[in-house]
C-alpha angles and dihedrals in degrees: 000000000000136000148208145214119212114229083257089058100049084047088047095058096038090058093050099053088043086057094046096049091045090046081048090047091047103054078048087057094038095063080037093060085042087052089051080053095053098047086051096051089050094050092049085057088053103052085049093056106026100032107019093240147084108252102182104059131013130210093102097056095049081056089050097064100044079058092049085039098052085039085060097237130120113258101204092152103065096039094051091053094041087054100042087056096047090050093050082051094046086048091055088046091063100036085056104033115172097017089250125148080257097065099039091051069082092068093098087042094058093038097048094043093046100050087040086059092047083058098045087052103051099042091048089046101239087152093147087063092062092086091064092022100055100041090041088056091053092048082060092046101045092053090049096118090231102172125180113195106312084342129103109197129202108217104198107044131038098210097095085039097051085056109045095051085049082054089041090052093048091048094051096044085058086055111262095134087179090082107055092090083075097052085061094037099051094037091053091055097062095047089056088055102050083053088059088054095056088048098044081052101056094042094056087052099044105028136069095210116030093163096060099052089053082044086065098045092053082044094060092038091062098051084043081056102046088049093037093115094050099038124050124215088242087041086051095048099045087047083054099035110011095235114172093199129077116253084201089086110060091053097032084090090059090058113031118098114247115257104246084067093069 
């Protein structure tokens, strides 16, 4: 006995398993996005101990200079490290004119490159270049258009993250239940960034070259990001650890909507 499938049904069944792997893709972008975090949160702990001065966000250090300035001394620090922000976002802004699929396809060129120059600064000891190099890469980093669903979300600072999960909140407590996905979304972004702290900071205490081994990080993000069509997150972490369950699980509960959206 044979059967057919009618042309709908084919469609039918093309469209499910293109959900399913875009659903898959998307958990693997999501702890992407949540690496990008941690590296930026470790990088921040870096510039306040190493630099003495954020390096991921900047409304301090520009008041910073109106103190320095009213206090009638130069503050080169903190220009050199405001400007050196806004040209690695002015770099990102031409590498990925436009925001298009094109441009991000750049993403594990900028990644790869940037944690590659972290490295080459620290082991040739180009250290007194940390002050313009560090901010510059999170510059980079920052403009990157990084969206999550309807969400853009700004990898190096938690300011924009702290309020639009307070606006999420608000939003959800009126009764707009389509919008609780962001409250998890946005909190566990700053936790995650706060773990990067912590990890930024011991690695400043324990480690001669801090900088290198995030190097690296950005460096294998990157070439998680150029394969990550071809290679799911749960298909990456059983290669490196041979694990036989699904990591997908244990974080599906942070992203899905709740059901009295549907």
């Amino acid at each position: 006995m044979c059967f057919t499938i009618g042309k709908s049904e084919r469609i039918d069944v093309e469209e499910n398993k293109k959900e399913q792997d875009l659903t898959k893709y998307s958990y693997a972008f999501v702890v992407w996005t949540y690496c990008l975090i941690l590296l930026a949160g470790a990088v921040n702990v870096y510039g306040i101990k190493q630099l003495g001065s954020t390096v991921s966000h900047h409304t301090g250090n520009f008041s910073q200079i109106a103190i320095y300035s009213y206090e009638k001394q130069i503050p080169f620090q903190f220009i050199v490290v405001i400007l050196s922000f806004f040209l690695g976002s002015v770099t990102s802004g031409i590498v990925l004119a436009h925001k298009t699929t094109e441009g991000k396809k750049a993403y594990d060129k900028i990644l790869i490159g940037g944690g590659i120059a972290l490295c080459m600064m620290e082991v040739l000891r180009f250290q007194e270049w940390a002050i313009a190099v560090v901010p510059f890469w999170l510059g980079m980093q920052n403009a990157m258009f990084v969206t999550y669903k309807e969400a853009v979300v700004r990898t190096t600072h938690m300011t924009g993250a702290l309020t639009d999960a307070g606006f999420a909140l608000g939003s959800y407590l009126r009764g707009n239940t389509k919008e609780i996905w962001k409250v998890r979304f946005y909190l566990l972004s700053m936790i995650v960034f706060v773990v990067g702290g912590y990890f930024g900071n011991f690695l400043v205490g324990y480690s001669a070259f801090p900088l290198s081994f995030v190097g690296v990080m950005y460096s294998v993000i990157g070439l998680w990001y150029m394969n990550m069509e071809e290679f799911s997150f749960e298909e990456c972490l059983s290669w490196l650890f041979t694990l036989e369950v699904t990591p997908y699980e244990s974080i599906v509960w942070i992203f899905k909507d709740d059901k009295e959206a549907n």
